[in-house]
C-alpha positions as a printed NumPy array, in Angstrom:
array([[ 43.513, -16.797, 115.472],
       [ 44.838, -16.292, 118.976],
       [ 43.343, -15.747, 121.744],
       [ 43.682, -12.201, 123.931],
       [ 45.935, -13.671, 125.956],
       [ 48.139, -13.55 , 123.4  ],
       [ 47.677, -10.322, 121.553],
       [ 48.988,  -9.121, 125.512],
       [ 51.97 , -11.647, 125.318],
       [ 52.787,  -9.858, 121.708],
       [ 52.456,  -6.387, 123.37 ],
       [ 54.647,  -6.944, 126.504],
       [ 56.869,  -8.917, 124.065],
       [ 57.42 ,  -6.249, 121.883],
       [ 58.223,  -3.758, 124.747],
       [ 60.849,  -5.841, 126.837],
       [ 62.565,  -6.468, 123.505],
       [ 62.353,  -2.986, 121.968],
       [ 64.613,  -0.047, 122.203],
       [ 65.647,   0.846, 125.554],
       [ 64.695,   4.621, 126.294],
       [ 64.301,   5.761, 130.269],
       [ 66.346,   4.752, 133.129],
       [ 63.566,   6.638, 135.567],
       [ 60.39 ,   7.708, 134.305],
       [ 59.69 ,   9.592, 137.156],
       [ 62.401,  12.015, 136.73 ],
       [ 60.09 ,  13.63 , 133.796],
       [ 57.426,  14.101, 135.422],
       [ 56.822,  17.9  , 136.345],
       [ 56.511,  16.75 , 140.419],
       [ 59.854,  15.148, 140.776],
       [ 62.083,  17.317, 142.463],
       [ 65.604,  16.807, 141.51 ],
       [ 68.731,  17.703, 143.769],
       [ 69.784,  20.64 , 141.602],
       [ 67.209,  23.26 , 139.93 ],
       [ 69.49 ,  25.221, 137.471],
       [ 68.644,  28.897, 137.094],
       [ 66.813,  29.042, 140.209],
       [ 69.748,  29.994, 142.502],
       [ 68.593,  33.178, 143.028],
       [ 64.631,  32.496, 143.829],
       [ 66.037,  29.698, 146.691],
       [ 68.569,  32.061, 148.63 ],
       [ 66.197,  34.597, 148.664],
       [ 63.512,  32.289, 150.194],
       [ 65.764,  29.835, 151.852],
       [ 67.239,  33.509, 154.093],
       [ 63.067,  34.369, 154.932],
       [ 62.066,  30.969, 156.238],
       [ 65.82 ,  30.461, 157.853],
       [ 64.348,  31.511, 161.594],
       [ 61.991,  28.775, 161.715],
       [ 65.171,  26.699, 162.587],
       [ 65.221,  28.498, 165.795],
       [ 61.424,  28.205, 166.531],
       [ 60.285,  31.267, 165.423],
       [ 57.853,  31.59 , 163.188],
       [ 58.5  ,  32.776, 159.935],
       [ 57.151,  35.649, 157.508],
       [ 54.085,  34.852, 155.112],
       [ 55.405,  34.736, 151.693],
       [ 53.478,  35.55 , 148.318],
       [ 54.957,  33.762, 145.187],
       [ 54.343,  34.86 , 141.995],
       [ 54.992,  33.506, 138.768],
       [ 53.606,  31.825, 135.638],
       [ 52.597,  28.453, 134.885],
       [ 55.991,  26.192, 134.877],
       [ 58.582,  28.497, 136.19 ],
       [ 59.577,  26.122, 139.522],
       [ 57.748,  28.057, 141.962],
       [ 56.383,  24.585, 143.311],
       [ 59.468,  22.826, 143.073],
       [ 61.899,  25.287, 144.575],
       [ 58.949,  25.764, 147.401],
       [ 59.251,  21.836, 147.672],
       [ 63.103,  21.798, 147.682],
       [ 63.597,  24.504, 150.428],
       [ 61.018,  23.153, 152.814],
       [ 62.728,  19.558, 152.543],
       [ 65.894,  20.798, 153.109],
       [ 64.731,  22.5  , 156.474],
       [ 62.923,  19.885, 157.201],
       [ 65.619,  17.446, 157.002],
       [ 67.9  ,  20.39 , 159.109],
       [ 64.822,  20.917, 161.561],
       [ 65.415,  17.038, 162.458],
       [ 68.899,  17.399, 163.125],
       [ 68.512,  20.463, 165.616],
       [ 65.281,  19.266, 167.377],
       [ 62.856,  22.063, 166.456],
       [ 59.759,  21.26 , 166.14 ],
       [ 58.227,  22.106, 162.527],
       [ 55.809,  20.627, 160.074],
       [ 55.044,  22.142, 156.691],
       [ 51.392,  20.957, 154.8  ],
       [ 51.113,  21.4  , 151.048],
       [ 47.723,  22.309, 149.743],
       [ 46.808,  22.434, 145.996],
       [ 44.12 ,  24.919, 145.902],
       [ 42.636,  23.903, 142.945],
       [ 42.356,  20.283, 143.353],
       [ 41.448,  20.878, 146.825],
       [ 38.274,  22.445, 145.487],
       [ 36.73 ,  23.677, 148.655],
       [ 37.102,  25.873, 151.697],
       [ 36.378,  22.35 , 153.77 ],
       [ 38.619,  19.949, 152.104],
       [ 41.61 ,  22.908, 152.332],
       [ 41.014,  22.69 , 156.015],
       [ 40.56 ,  19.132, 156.885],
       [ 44.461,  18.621, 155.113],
       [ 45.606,  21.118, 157.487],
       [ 44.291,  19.102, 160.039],
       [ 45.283,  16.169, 158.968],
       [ 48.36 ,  17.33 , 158.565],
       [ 48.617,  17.724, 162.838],
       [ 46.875,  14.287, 162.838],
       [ 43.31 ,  15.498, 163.293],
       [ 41.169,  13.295, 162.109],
       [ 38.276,  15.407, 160.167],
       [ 34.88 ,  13.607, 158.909],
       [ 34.458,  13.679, 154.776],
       [ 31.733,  16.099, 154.843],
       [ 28.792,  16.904, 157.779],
       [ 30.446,  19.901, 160.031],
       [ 30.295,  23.72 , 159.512],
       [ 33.7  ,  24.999, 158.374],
       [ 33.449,  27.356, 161.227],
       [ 33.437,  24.223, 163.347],
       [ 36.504,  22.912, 161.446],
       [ 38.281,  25.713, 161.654],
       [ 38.09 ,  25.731, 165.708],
       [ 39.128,  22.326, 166.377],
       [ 41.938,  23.382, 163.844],
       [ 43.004,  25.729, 166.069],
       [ 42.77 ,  23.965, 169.1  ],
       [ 45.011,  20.639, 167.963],
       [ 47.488,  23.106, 166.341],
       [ 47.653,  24.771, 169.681],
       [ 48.422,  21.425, 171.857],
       [ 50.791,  20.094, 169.612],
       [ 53.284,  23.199, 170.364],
       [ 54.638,  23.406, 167.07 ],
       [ 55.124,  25.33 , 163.869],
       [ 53.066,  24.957, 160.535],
       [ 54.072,  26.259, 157.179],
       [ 51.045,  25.565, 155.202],
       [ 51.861,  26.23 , 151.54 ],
       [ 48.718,  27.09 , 149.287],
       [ 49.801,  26.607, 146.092],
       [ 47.4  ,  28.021, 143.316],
       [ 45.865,  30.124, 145.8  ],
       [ 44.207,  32.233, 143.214],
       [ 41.847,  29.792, 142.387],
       [ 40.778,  29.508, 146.063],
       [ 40.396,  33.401, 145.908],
       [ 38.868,  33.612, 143.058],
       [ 35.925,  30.967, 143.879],
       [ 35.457,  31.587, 147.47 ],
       [ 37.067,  34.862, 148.401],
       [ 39.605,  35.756, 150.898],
       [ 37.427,  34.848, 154.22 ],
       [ 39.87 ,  31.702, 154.876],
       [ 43.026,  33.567, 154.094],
       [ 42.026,  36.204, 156.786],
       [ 40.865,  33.252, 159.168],
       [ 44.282,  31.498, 158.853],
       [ 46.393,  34.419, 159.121],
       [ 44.464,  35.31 , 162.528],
       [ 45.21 ,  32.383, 164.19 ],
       [ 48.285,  33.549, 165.579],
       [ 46.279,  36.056, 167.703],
       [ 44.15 ,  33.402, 169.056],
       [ 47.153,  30.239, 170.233],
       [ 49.64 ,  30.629, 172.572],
       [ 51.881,  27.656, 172.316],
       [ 51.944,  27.212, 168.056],
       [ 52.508,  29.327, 164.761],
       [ 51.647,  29.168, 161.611],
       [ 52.633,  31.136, 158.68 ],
       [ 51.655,  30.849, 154.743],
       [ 53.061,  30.738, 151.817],
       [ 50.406,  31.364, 148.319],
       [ 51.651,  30.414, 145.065],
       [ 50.036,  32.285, 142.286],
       [ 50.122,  31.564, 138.592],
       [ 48.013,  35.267, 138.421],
       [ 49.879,  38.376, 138.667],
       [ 46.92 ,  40.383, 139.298],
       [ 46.09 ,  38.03 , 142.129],
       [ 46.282,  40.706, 144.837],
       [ 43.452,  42.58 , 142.869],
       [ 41.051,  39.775, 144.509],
       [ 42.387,  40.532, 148.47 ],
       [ 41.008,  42.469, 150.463],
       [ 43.75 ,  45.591, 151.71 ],
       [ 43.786,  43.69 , 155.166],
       [ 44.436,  40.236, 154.259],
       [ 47.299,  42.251, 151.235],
       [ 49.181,  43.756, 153.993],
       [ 49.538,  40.829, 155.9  ],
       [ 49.399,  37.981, 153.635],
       [ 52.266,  39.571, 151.32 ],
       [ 54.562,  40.446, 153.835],
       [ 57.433,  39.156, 151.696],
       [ 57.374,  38.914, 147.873],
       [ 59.144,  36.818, 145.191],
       [ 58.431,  36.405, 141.67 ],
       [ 59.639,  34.028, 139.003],
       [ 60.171,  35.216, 135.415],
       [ 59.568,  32.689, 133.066],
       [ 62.186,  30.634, 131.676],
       [ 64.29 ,  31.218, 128.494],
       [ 65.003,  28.747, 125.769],
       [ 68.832,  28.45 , 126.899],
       [ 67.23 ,  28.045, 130.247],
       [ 64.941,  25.226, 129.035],
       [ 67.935,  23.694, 127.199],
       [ 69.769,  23.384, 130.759],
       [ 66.654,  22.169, 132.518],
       [ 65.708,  19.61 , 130.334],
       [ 69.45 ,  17.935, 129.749],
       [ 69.971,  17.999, 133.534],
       [ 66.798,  15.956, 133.896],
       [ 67.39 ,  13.686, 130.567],
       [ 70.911,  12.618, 132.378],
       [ 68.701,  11.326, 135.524],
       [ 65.883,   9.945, 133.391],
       [ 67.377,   8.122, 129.92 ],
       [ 69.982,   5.703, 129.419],
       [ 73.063,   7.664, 127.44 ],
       [ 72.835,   8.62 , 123.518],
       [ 68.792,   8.256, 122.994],
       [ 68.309,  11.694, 122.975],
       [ 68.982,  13.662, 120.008],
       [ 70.595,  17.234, 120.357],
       [ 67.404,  18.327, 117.966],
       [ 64.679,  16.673, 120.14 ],
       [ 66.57 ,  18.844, 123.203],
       [ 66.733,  22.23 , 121.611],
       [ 63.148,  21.823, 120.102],
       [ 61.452,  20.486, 122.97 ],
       [ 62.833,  23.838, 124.301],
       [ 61.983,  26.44 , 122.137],
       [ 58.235,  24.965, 122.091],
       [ 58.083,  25.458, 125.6  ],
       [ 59.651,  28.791, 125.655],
       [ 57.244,  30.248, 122.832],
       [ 54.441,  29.529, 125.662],
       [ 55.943,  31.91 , 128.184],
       [ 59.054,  29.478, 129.653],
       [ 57.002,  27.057, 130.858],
       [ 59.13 ,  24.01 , 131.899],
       [ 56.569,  22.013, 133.013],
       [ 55.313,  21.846, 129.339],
       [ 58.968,  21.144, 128.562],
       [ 59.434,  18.384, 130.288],
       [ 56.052,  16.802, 129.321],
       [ 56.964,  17.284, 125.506],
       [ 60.18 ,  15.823, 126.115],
       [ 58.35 ,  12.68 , 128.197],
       [ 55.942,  11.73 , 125.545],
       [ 58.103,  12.344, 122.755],
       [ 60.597,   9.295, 124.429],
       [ 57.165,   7.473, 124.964],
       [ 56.234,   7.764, 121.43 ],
       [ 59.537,   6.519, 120.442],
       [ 59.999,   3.973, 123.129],
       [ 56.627,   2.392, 121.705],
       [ 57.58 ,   2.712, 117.873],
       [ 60.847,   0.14 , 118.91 ],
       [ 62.931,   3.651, 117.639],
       [ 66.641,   3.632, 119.128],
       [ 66.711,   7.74 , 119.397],
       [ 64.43 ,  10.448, 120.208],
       [ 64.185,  12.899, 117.18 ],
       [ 62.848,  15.936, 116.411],
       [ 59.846,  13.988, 114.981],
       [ 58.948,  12.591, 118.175],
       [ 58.65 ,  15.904, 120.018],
       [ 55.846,  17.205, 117.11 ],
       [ 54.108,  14.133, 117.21 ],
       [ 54.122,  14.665, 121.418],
       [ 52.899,  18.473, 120.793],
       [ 49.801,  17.255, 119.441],
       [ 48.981,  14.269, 121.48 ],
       [ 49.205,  16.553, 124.88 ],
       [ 47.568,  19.193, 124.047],
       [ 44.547,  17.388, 122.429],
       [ 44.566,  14.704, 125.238],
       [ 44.353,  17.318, 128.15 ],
       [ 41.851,  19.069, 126.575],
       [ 39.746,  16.034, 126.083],
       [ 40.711,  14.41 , 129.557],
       [ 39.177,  17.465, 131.114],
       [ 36.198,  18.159, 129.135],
       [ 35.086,  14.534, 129.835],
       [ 35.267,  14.684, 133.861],
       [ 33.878,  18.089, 134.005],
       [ 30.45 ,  18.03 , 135.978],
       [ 26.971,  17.701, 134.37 ],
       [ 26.609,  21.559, 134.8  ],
       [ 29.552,  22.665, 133.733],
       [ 29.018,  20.886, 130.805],
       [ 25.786,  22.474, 130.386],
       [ 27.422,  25.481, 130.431],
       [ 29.947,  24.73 , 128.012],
       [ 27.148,  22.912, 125.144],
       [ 25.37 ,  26.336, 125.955],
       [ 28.66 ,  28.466, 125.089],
       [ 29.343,  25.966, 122.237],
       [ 25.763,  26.576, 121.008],
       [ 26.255,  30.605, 121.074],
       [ 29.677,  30.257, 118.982],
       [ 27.972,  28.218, 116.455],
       [ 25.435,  30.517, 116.193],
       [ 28.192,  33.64 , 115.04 ],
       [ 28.247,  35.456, 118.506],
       [ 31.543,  35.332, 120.192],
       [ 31.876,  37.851, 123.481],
       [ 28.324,  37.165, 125.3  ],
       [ 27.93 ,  38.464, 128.455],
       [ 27.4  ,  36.164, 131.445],
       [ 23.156,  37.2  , 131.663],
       [ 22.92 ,  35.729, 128.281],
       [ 24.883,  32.635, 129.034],
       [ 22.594,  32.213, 131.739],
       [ 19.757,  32.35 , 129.864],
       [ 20.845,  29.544, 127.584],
       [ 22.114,  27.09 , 130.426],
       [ 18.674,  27.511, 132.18 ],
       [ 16.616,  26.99 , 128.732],
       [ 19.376,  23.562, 128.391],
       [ 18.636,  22.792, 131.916],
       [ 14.719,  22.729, 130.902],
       [ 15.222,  20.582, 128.133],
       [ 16.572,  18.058, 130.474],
       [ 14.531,  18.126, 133.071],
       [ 17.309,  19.587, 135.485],
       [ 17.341,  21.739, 137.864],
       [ 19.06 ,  24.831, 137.262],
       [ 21.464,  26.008, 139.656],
       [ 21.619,  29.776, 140.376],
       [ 23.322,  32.347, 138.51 ],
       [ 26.131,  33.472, 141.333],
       [ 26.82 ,  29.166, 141.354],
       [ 27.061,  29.013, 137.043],
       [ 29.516,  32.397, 137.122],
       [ 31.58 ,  30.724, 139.639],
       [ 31.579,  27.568, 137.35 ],
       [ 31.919,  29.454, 134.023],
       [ 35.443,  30.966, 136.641],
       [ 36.775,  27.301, 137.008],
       [ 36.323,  26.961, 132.956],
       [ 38.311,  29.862, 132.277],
       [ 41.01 ,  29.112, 135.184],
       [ 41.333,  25.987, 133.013],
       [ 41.98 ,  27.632, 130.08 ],
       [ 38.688,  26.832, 128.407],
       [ 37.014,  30.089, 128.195],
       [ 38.496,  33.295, 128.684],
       [ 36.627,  36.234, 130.698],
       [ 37.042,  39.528, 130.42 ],
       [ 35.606,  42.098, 132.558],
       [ 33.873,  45.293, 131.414],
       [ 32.248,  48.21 , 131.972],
       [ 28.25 ,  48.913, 130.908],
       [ 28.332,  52.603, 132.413],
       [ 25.29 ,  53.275, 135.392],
       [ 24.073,  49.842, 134.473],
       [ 27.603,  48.045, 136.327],
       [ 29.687,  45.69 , 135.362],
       [ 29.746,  42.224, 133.391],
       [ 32.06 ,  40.041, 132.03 ],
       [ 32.582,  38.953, 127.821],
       [ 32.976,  35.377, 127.672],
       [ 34.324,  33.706, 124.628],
       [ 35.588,  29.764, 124.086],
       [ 39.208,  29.46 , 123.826],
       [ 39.291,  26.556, 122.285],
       [ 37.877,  25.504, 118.835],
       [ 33.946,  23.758, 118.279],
       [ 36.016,  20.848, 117.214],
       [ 37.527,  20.005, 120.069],
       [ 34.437,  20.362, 121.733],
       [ 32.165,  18.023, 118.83 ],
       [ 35.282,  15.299, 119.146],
       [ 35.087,  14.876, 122.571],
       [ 31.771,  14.826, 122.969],
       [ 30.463,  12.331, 120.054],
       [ 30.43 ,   9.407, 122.197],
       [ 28.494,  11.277, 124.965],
       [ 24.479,  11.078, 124.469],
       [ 23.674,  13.373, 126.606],
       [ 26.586,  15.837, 125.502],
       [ 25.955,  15.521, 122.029],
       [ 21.9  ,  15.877, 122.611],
       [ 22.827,  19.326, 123.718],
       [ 25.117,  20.188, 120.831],
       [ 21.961,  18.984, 118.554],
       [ 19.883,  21.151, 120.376],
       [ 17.668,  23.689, 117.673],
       [ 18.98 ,  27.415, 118.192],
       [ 15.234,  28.201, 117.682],
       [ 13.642,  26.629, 120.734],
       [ 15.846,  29.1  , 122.422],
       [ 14.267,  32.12 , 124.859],
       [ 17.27 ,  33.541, 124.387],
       [ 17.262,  33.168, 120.557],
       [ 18.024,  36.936, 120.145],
       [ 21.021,  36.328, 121.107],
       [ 22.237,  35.298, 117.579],
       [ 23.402,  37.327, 114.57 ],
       [ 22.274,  34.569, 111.951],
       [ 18.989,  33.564, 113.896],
       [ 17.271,  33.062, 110.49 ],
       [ 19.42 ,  30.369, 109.499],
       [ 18.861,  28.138, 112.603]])
């Protein structure tokens, strides 16, 4: 028998002498931005003309960008802002531009210590008040006599979680400095974003508008063979693997970030199986690996209370009730908590968890009425117990929770089929 050493050698072996697939990997991956973005001509004139007077110093018009998951809002935004950045340099003006991820930002702090960072303001992990923050902020933006684009991409998230209060903050600034400007750009994926602003922060926040329809599967077709020329080495891509990667990724709303990664993996899968060609076989095999990998991936980093939250949800489903309302959902998660000796969190802190889930496309909310007694929101999983029970068999404490007896529950009245539990 060999030893482990050489089970590696055989591995590495087998790679350097298999088929050769990719010339640059990177060029499939959704954040490279090439030098041409076909079919977004349009989307970059129109935003290239707004931001054109920061070239001359002045500071240019917030811009709200709409559009759904994968339709190049970040990429054009990236393209545009290099490009002036690169002209900016040539011309002597003075201009930086800071790009914020909302979402993976997480919190009203960390947004603000980039954007300090950013004007090389060094900002402490955690320990001051964001009010604090915000002032020195201002203060270092205004001595380094300068303009800021900050770009806050999947601002809805931010909005949704935390509310508009740091919008409003940032877009006031300008009042308060004499020798800077900054101006913002938000990148939605939600078109009913502006719902969640308040009318003052609307009217100044959206002073210019651009949306991005989703792609079509001609569109996709373009996309991905302009990026297949940069990333594999000629003839390993097969005209069926193209047009099908395509058409997968146009059925879910033109999303060409989901193009691309079909089209990615399915080359992986093949480079790996020591297969000269990417085929049409590849890209089904790639369908199910991503979706049932990112699904996984993110149910195992999830928090312990969000994943209270979900075994309590997963619980309610099994027990025949789909559509409970976030009181009831609360009542399971504390009677979960109990049962492990945790401290619950509060109700206001679980809805704005149970808001991240269904951001992430794990539960899906839905807002109604209940007459003179207000509002609530229907919560249902939107994805199957299975995924759930797979990706949580190796977890004890996971799986403890998805043992849990439906009849130790408070909030047992919950379920339809109570007298089978």
């Amino acid at each position: 028998m060999g030893s482990k050493e050489d089970v590696l050698d055989d591995v590495f072996n087998a790679f350097l002498k298999g088929s050769n697939i990719f010339k640059n990997r990177e060029a499939m991956r959704p954040d490279y931005i090439p030098s041409y973005l076909p079919h977004r001509e349009e989307q970059i004139k129109q935003l290239g003309s707004i931001l054109a007077p920061v070239l001359r110093g002045f500071r240019g018009s917030n811009i709200l960008i709409y559009g759904q998951t994968g339709t190049g809002k970040t990429a054009v935004i990236k393209y545009i802002l290099d490009r002036i950045l690169q002209k900016t340099g040539e011309i002597g003006t003075n201009l930086n531009f800071c790009y914020i991820n909302c979402r993976l930002a997480g919190t009203i702090y960390r947004i603000l210590a980039m954007l300090c960072s950013n004007i090389g303001l060094d900002i402490p992990f955690t320990g001051l008040a964001t009010t604090e923050v915000l002032e020195r902020f201002k203060v270092e933006l205004d001595a380094k006599k300068t303009l800021i684009i900050a770009v806050l991409d999947e601002i809805d998230s931010l909005i949704k979680l935390h509310g508009d209060a740091l919008i409003y903050d940032l877009i006031r600034i300008n009042e308060n400095i004499k020798n800077s400007k900054i101006s913002i750009i938000g990148i939605s994926n939600d078109l009913r974003f502006k719902d969640f602003l308040d009318p003052r922060v609307l009217s100044s926040l959206s002073e210019e508008e651009v949306v991005f329809r989703p792609y079509s599967a001609p569109e996709l077709i373009d996309i991905l063979f302009e990026r297949s020329k940069i990333s594999f080495v000629s003839d390993v891509l097969s005209k069926g693997a193209l047009n099908l990667s395509a058409a997968l990724a146009a059925s879910e709303h033109g999303d060409a970030r989901r193009a691309l990664d079909l089209l990615r993996v399915a080359a992986e899968i093949t480079e790996r199986a020591g297969e000269p060609k990417i085929e049409e076989v590849h890209v089904r095999k790639a369908q199910k690996k991503i979706e049932h990998d990112r699904v996984s991936f993110f149910l195992k980093v999830l928090p312990l209370h969000s994943k209270i939250i979900l075994c309590g949800i997963y619980l309610i489903k099994k027990g025949n009730l789909d559509n409970a309302i976030t009181g009831e959902i609360y009542d399971v998660y504390q009677e979960l908590c109990g049962y492990l000796g945790v401290t619950p969190l509060t109700q206001r802190r679980v809805s704005s968890l149970i808001n991240e889930l269904d951001i992430n496309g794990i539960l899906n909310t839905k807002l109604v009425s209940l007459g003179r007694y207000g509002r609530t929101r229907k919560i249902r999983l939107d994805i199957s117990l299975s995924v759930i029970k797979e990706t949580y068999s190796d977890d004890p404490l996971t799986l403890q929770l998805m043992n849990y007896s439906l009849k130790q529950f408070t909030g047992k009245k919950l379920f339809k089929n109570k007298d089978d539990y």
